[in-house]
N, C-alpha and C positions, 0 to 999 in steps of 0.2 A: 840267331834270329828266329828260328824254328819254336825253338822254345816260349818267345815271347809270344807269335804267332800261337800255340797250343794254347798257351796261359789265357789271350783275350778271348777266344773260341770259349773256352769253358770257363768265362765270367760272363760270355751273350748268353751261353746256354744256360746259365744259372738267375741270370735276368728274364730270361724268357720265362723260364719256369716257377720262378718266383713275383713277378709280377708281371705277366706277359701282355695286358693291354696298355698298361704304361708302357713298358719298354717300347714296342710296337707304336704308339702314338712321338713317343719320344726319337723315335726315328724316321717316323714320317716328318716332325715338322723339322731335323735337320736336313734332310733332303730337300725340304722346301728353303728353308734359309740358304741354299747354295746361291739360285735364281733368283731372289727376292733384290739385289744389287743390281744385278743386269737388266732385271724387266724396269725397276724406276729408272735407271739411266738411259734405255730405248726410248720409253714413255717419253723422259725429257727433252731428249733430243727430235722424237716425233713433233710435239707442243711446238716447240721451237721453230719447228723448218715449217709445222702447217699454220703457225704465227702469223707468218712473212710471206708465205706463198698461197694458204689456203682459203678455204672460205672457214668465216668465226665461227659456224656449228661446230663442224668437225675440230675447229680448236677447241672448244666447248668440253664437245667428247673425250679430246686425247686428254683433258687437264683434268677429267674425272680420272682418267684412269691411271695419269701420273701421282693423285693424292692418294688412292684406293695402292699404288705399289710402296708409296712413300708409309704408307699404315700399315702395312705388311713387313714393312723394315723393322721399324718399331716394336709391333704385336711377337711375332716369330723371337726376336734375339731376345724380349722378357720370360715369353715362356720357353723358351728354351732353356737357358740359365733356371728357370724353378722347374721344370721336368726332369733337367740331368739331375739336379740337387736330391729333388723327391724320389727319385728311382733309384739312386746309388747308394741312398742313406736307408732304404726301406731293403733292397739286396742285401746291403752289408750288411746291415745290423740283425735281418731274419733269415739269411741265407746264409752269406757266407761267414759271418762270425761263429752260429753252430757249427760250420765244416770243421772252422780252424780246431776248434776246441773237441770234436771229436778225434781229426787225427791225433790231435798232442794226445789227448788220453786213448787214442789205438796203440800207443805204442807201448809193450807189456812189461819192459821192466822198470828200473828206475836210472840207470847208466847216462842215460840222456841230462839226467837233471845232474848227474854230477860235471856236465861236460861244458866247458866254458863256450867254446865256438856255437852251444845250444842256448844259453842260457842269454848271450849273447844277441841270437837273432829274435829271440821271444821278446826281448827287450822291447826293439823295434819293432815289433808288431803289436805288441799291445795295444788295445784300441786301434789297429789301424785297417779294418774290414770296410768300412765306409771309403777310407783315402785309395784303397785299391782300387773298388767300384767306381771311385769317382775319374781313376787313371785311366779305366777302363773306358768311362764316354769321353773320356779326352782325346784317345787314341780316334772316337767316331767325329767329335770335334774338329783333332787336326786335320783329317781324309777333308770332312766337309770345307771346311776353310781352305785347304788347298784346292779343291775344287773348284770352291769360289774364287780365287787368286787365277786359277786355268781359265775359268768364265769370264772376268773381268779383264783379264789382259789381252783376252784373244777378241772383247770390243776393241780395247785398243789398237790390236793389231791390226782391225781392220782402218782404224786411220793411218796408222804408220808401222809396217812391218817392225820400225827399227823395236818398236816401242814389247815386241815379245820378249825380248832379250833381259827386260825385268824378271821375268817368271822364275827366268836363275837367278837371279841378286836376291828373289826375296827370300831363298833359301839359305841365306849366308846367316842370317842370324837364329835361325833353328839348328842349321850345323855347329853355331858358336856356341847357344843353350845348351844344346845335348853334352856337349864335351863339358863344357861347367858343371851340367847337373850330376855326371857322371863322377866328377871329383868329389859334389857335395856326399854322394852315395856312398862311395866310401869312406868319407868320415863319419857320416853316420854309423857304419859299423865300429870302426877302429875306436871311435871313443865310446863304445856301447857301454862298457865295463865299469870306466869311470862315471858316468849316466848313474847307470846302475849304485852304484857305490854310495855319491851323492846322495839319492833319491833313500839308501838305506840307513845312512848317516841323518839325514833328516826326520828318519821316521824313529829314529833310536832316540830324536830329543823332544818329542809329540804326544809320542807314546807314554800310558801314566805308568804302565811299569817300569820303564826305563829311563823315564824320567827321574823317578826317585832317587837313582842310584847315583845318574849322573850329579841330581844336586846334593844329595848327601858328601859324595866324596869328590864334591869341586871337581867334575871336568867338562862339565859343559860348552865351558871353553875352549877346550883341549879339542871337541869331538865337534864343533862351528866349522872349528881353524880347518880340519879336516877336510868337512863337508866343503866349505869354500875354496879347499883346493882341487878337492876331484871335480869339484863345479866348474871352477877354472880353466881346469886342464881339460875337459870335456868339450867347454865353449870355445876353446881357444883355437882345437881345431877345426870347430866347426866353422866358427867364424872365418880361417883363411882359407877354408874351402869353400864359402859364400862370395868373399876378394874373388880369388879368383874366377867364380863362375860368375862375374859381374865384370869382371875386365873380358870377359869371352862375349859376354853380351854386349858391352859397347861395341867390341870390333866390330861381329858381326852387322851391328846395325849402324856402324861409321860405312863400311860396305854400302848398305841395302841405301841408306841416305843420299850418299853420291851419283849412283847410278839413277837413281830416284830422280834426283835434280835434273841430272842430263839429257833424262827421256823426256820432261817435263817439256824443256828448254827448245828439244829438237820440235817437238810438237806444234810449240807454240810460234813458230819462228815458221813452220810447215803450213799454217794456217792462215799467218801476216800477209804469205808470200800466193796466199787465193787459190790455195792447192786441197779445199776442203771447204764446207758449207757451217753458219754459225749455228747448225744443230750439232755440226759432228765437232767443233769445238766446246760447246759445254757438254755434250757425253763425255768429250775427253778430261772435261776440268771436273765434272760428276765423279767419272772413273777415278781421274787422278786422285782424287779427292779422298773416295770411300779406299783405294789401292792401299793407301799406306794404313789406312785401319784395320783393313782387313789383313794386312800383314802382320801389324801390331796383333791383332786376338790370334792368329795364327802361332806367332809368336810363342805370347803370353803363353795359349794352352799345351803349345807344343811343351814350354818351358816347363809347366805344373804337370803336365803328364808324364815327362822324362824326371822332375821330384819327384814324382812316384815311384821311381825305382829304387832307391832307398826302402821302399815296402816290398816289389817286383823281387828284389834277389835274396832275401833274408825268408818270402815265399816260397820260392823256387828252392830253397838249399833247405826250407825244411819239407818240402812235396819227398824232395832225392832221401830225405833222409827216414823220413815215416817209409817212403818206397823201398830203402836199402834194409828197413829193421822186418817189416813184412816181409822179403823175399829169405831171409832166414826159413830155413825149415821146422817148418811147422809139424806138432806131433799129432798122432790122429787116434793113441791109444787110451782108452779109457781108465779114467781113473778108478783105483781097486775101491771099492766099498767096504772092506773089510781090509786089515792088514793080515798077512802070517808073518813071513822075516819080517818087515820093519823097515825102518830108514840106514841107507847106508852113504858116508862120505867118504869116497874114493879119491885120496891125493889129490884135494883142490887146495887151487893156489887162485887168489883173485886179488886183482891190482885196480885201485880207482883210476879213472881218469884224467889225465895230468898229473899223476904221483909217479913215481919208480919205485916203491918199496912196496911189498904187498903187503898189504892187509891182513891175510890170513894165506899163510904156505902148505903147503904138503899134508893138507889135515886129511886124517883116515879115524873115523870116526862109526860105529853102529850103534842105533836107538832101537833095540829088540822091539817088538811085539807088544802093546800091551805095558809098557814099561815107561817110568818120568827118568828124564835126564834133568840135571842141573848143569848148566853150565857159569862157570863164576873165573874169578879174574881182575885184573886192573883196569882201569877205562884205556881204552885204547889198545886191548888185548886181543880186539877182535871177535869177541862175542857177539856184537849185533849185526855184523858184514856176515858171519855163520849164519846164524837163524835167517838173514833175507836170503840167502845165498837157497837155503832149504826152501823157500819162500816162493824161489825164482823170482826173484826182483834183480835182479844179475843171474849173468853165465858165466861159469866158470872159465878161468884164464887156459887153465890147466885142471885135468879128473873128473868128475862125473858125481850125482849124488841120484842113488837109486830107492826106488819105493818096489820093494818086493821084487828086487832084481831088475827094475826094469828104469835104464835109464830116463830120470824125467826129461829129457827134452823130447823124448819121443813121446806122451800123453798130451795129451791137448790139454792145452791152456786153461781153457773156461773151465774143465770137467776138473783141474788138478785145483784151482783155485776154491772152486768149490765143495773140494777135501779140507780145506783147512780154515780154522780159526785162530784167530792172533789179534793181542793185542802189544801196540809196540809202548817203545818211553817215550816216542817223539808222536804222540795219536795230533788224531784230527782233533779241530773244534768247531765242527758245521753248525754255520749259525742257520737253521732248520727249528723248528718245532721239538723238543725234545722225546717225542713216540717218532719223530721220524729219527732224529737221529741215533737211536736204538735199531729200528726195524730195518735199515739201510744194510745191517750187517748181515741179512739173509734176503735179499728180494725177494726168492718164491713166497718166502712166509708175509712179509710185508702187511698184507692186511691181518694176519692172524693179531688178534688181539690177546688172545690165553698166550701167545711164546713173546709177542713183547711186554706181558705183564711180569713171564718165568725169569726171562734174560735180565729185569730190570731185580725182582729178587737175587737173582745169582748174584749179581755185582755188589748186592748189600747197598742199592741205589734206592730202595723207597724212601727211604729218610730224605734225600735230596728231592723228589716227587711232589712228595706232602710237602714241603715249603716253597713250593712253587705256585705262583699264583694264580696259573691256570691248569695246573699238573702238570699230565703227558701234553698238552696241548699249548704250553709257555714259551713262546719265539725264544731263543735264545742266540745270545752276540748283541752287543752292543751299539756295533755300528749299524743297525738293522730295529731298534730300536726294542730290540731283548732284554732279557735277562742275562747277564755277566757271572758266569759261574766260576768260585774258585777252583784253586788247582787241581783238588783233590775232589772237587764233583764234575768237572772234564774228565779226570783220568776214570771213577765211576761209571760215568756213561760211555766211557770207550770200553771199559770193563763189562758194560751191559752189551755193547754190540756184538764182542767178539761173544757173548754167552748166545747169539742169536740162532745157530745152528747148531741146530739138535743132535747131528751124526757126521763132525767131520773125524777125520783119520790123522790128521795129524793137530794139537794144538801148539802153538806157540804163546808164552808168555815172557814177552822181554821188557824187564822190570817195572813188570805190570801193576807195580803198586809203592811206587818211588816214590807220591805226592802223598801218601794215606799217613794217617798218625799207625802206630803199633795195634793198635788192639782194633783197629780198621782190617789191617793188610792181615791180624791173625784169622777177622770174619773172614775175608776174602779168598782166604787160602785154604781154609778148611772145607770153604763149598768148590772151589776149583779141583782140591785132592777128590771131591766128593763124586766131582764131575769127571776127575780123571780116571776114577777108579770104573765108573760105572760107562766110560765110553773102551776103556780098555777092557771090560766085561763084553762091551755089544760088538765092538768091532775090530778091538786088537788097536784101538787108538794110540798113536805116540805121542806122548805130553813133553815138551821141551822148555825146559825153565831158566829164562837169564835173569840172577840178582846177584847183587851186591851183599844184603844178608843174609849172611848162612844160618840164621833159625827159621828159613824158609826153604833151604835146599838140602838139611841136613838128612830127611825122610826120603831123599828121590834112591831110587833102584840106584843109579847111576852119576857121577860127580865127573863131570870132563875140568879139568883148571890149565887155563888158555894163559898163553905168557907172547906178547910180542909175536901173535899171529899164529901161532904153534900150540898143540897141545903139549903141555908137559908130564901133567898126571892124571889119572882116574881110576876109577875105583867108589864104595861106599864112600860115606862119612868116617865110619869105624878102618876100612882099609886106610884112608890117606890121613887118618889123625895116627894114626899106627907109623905110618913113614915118617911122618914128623919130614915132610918136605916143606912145597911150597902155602898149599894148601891150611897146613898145620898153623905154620906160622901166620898166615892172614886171618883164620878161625881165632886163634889162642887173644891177635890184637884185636878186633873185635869182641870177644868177650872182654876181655880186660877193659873197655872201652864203657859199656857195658856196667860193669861192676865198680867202676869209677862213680857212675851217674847216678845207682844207688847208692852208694856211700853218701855222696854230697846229698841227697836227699833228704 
């Protein structure tokens, strides 16, 4: 309960601070809406008795002042309902939707995104910063409203004690909501997966690249049937988790009804019998009247603010878990500007997330000084789980990987991150401006306009530039209403970002040039050696190269070939064509491959 309690605290504080005269307005006039029931029911019942007993002025008066409470019923619950609306939607969506998205992205590696139970709760919150804040005035909502229930029945009470004895019944059907909505919450989570699944099975038949495929080789069908079952199966329990919190809610309100009646009945029958004046029976039939609505919104809100916690625990479990990746120790060492030794991989072993087999075992690995490694292999050999691992995008399961001796977890983050340049095979495609999405890959340089003119040379990216129809200045992405670049001018300008900084220490290229025709990936490599050679000149850089073609890796200092997570062999080009191992043999079928395609020429 504590928790929840902290959670609404710092959704007030975050109203306040975000728009603090709404909020503040917003909670005066539900403080007013408490009283607003009981003063028109006094009013009435005053009119009434000074009807019959009084002089007409003074009825006169009380009848103004029963219209003036009866317009304050009215005025207060419209604006109320468009204050909560306008302040929850203007919190979420400027307040606290930035939060969410800065914690997901505080959290420094990538482990999180391989982890179902995360991927899982992200699910459900997507878009849900507004339904939070809006749970949030529900909580101010139900207080109010029970308040109001405390105020109205203790008019009652004042005809007939018996008649307090409501103020517990009217809680049977909030206790009956809560436990329903509590079931619906965890269906929400349990079928997140299938959600998920669905939602991506839909997008695989929408989509024009994927579309293609599906209709070229007839399974669009196949991939419906799919989608309609993870759909299915999603709804299906959500739906007898709705059953059920709908059979909690009649109980409850078969309860609140009966006793309802009975208090009605005592009342009226307490009145027949001339034990009460005919003002203090129409308050009572005013009261009874407004009691069961205001049980009903009581209700209702209780009932929409306990849905909310379907958003409340999928919150909370990711607050624990940004809080549990933050208390990791943090390094505080700076990172070297220059290398001597180099990179060392010290017997790491790393296992994804819900897998049992690792990835990459027992690898012992050093990238000297100043020196290009290739690393090469089969897909799934484990070469791009190594390069993140160098990356720090994971922590190793097991061993250590040192920069000049000095284990990376102990340098700080920001300082280690901004030693290195890399670009991956799986890059971004920020739909941005095209100078921005270059310049993005060095923030301090950002405005320099000479290093994102260098970085976009490096890449051998002016050709994509010049046919752009506003240059560096061409929105691009499609659904943004861009320019749609193909494959091989995305992976260019991922190639331009990583060229963005001038002096990192270590570069990574992991099949930085998969999408390129040949005599692209040969520009591209001759100014990356060009870069290599001259950042291993200034600062002892390590260049580490993942490809698939070996007339791109046959030049590096060093050849690692990765087999099923392990390194097997290494050595030059000339050492391991010399062993005639594994190496040999993937080199010999690619040439022959190769030499096939001239032939047929």
């Amino acid at each position: 309960m504590m928790r929840y309690i902290r959670l609404w605290l710092s959704l007030m504080r975050l109203s306040f601070r975000g728009a603090p005269v709404l909020t503040a307005v917003t909670l005066a006039v539900s403080v007013l809406d408490v009283f607003v029931v009981a003063g028109y029911a006094i009013a009435a019942r005053h009119l009434v008795d000074t009807t019959v007993t009084g002089p007409a002025s003074v009825a006169g008066l009380v009848a103004l002042g029963v219209a003036v409470a009866f317009a304050l019923t009215m005025v207060t619950r419209d604006m109320l309902f468009n204050l909560v609306g306008t302040v929850a939607d203007r919190v979420g969506r400027l307040e606290l939707n930035p939060r969410l998205h800065v914690a997901i992205a505080g959290i420094d590696g990538l482990e999180h995104l391989e982890r179902q139970e995360y991927l899982d709760r992200v699910t459900v919150l997507r878009g849900a910063a507004g339904s939070l804040m809006r749970g949030c005035w529900g909580v101010v909502a139900t207080v109010c409203g029970i308040g109001k229930l405390v105020v109205t029945v203790s008019l009652l009470g004042s005809v007939s004690p018996w008649m307090l004895a409501l103020l517990a019944f009217a809680f049977a059907p909030i206790l009956a909501d809560a436990r329903g909505q509590a079931a619906v919450a965890r269906a929400e989570v349990r079928s997140a997966e299938d959600y998920r699944l669905q939602q991506d099975l839909f997008d695989l038949q929408v989509r024009p690249a994927s579309g293609k495929e599906l209709r070229l080789y007839g399974n669009g069908d196949r991939v419906a049937r799919a989608q309609a079952e993870a759909w299915d199966h999603a709804v299906s329990q959500r739906v007898r988790a709705r059953l059920a919190a709908g059979a909690w809610r009649f109980a409850g309100w078969a309860v609140f009804t009966l006793a309802f009646t009975g208090a009605l009945a005592l009342v009226v029958r307490q009145v027949e019998a001339g034990a009460g004046t005919i003002g203090q029976l129409v308050l009572t039939v005013t009261i009874a009247a407004t009691l069961q609505q205001s049980a009903q919104a009581v209700v209702t809100t209780a009932t929409d603010t306990a849905g909310v916690r379907r958003y409340v625990e999928p919150y909370l479990w990711l607050q624990d878990y940004v809080a549990e990746q933050r208390q990791e120790p943090a390094g505080t060492t700076p990172m070297p500007s220059r290398l001597d030794a180099g990179v060392a991989v010290e017997g790491v072993t790393y296992t994804y997330p819900g897998t049992t087999t690792p990835a990459v075992r027992h690898v012992d690995a050093t990238f000297p000084a100043g020196t290009v490694t290739a690393i090469v292999g089969e897909y799934g050999s484990g070469k791009s789980t190594l390069v993140k691992l160098l990356c720090r995008f994971y922590r190793p399961g097991a061993g250590r990987v040192t920069v000049d001796g000095q284990d990376i977890a102990g340098i700080a983050m920001a300082g280690y991150r901004q030693g290195i340049a890399a670009t991956f095979q799986d890059f971004g495609r920020f739909a941005v401006d095209y100078r921005t999405g270059v310049a993005v890959g060095d923030l301090p340089a950002f405005d320099d306009d000479d290093r994102v003119g260098s970085a976009i040379e490096a890449a051998d990216a002016a050709g994509v530039v010049a046919a752009l129809p506003d240059g560096v200045r061409t929105q691009l992405g499609k659904d943004l209403g861009g320019v749609e670049l193909s494959e091989g001018q995305w992976q260019r300008t991922a190639l331009a970002r990583s060229s963005m900084r001038d002096a990192p220490v270590i570069l990574v290229l992991d099949e930085p040039t998969a999408s390129l025709d040949a005599l692209s990936e040969q520009v591209v490599f001759e100014r990356y050696a060009s870069r290599s050679r001259r950042l291993a000149s200034q600062n002892g850089a390590v260049t580490v190269i993942v490809s698939h073609r070996f007339s791109t890796v046959s030049t590096a200092d060093q050849i690692l070939v990765m087999h099923d997570g392990e390194i097997v062999e290494r050595g030059t080009h000339t050492e391991l064509i010399r062993l005639g191992g594994r190496y040999a043999e993937m080199f010999e079928l690619q040439a022959r491959g190769y030499e096939n395609k001239e032939k047929k020429k």
